[in-house]
N, CA, C and O of each residue as an XYZ file, in Angstrom:
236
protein
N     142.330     77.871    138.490
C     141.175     77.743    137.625
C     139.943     78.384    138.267
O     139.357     79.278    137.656
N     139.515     77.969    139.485
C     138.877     78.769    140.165
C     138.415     80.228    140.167
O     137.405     80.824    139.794
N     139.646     80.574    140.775
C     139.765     82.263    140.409
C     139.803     82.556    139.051
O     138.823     83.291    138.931
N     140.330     82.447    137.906
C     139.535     82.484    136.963
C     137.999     82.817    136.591
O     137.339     83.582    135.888
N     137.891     82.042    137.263
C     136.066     82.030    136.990
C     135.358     82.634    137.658
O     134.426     83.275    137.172
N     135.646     82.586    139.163
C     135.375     83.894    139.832
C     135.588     85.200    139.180
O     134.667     86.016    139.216
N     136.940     85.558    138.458
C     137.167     86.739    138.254
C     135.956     87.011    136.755
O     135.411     88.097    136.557
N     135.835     86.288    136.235
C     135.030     86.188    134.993
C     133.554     86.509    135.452
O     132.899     87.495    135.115
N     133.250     85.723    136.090
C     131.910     86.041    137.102
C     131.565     86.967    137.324
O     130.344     87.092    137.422
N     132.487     88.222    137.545
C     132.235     89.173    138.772
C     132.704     90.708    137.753
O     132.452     91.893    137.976
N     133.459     90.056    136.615
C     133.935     91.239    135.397
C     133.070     91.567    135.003
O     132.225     90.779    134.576
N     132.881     93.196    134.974
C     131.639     93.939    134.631
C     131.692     94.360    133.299
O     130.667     94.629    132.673
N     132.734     94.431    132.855
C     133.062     95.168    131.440
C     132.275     94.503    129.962
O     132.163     95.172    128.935
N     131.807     93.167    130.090
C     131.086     92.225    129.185
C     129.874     92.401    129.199
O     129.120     92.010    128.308
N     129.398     93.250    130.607
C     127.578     93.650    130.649
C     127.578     94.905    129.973
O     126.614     95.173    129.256
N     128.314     95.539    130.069
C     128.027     96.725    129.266
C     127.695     96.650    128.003
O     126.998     97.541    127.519
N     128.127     95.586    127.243
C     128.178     95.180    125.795
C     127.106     94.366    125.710
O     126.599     94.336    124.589
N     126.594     93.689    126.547
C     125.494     92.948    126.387
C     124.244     94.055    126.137
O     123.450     94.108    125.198
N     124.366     94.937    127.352
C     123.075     95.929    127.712
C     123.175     97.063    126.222
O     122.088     97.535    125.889
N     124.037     97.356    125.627
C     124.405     98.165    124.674
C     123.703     97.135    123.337
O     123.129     97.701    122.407
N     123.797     95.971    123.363
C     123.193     95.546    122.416
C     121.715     95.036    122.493
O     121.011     95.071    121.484
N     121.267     94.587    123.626
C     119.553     94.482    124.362
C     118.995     96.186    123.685
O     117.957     96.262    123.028
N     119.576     97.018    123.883
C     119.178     98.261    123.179
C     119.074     98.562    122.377
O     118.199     99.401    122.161
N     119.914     98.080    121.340
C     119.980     98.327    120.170
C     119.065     97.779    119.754
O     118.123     98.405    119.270
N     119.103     95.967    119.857
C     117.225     95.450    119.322
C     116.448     96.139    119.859
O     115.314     96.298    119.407
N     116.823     96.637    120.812
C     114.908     97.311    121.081
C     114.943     97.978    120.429
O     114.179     97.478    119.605
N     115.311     99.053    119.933
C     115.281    100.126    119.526
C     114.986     99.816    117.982
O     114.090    100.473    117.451
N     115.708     98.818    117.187
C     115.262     97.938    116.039
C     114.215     97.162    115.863
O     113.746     96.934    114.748
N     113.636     96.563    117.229
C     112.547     96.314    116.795
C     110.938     97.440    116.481
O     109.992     97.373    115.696
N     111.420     98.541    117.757
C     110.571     99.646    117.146
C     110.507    100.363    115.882
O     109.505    100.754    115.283
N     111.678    100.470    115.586
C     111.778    101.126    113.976
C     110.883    100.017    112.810
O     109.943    100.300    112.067
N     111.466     98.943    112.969
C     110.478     97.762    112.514
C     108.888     98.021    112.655
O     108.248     98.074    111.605
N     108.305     98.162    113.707
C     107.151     98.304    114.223
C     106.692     99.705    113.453
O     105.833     99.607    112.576
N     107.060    100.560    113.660
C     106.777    102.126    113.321
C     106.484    102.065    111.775
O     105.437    102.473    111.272
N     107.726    101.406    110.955
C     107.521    101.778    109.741
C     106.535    100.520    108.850
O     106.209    100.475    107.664
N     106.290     99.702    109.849
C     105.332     98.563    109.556
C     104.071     99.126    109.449
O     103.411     98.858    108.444
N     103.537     99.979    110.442
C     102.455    101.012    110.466
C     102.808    101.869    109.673
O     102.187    101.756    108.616
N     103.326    102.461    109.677
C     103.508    103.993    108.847
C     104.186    103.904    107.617
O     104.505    104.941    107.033
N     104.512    102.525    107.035
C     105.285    102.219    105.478
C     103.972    102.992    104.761
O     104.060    104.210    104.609
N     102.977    102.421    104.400
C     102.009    102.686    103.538
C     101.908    104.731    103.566
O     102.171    105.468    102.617
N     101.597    105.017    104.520
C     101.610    106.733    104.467
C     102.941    107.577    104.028
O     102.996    108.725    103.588
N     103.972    106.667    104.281
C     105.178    107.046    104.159
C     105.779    107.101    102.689
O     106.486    107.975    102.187
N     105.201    105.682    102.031
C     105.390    105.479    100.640
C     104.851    106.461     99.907
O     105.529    107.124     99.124
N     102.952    106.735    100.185
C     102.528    107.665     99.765
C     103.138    109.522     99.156
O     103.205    110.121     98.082
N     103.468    109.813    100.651
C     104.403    111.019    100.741
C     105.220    110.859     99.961
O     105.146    111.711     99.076
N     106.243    109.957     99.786
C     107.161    110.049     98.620
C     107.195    110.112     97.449
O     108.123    110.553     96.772
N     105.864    109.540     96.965
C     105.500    109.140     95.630
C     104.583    110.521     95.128
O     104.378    110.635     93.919
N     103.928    111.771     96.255
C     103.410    112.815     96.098
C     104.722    113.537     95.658
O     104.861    114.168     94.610
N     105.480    113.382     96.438
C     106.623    114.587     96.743
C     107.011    114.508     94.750
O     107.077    115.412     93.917
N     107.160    113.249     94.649
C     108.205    112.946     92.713
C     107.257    113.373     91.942
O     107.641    114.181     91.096
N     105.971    113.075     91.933
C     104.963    113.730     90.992
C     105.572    114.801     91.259
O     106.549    115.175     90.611
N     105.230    115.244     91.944
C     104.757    117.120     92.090
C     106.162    117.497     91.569
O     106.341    118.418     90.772
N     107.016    116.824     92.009
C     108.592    117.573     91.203
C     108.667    117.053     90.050
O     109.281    117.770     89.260
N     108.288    116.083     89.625
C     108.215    115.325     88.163
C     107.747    116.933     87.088
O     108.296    117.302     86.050
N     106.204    117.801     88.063
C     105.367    118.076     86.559
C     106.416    119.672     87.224
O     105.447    120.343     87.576
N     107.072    120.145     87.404
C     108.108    121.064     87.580
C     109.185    121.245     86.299
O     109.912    120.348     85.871
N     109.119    122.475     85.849
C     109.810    122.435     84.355
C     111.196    122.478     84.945
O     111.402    122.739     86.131
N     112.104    122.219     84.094
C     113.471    122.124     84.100
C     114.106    123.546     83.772
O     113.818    124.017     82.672
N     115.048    124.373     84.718
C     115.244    125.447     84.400
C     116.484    125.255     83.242
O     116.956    126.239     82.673
């Protein structure tokens, strides 16, 4: 039982998956952050872009 747990202890292969996912939230919480600031300018742009192709005749 011991060794067991030692060996569990000391197995590296479970940090990798931990650190792979600590990254991933980060990286999610910035996208969060970014488009929290930049939703409003972003919405804008999109809503320019459909007008402007909206008044575009249909070939």
């Amino acid at each position: 039982m011991m060794t067991l747990l030692k060996r569990l202890f000391y197995e590296e292969d479970g940090q990798s998956m931990v650190e792979y996912g600590l990254i991933l939230a980060l990286v999610a919480v910035a996208v969060v952050v970014v488009l929290g600031t930049m939703g409003g300018s972003i919405k804008k742009l999109f809503q320019d872009t459909t007008t402007e192709l909206e008044k575009r005749p249909t070939p």
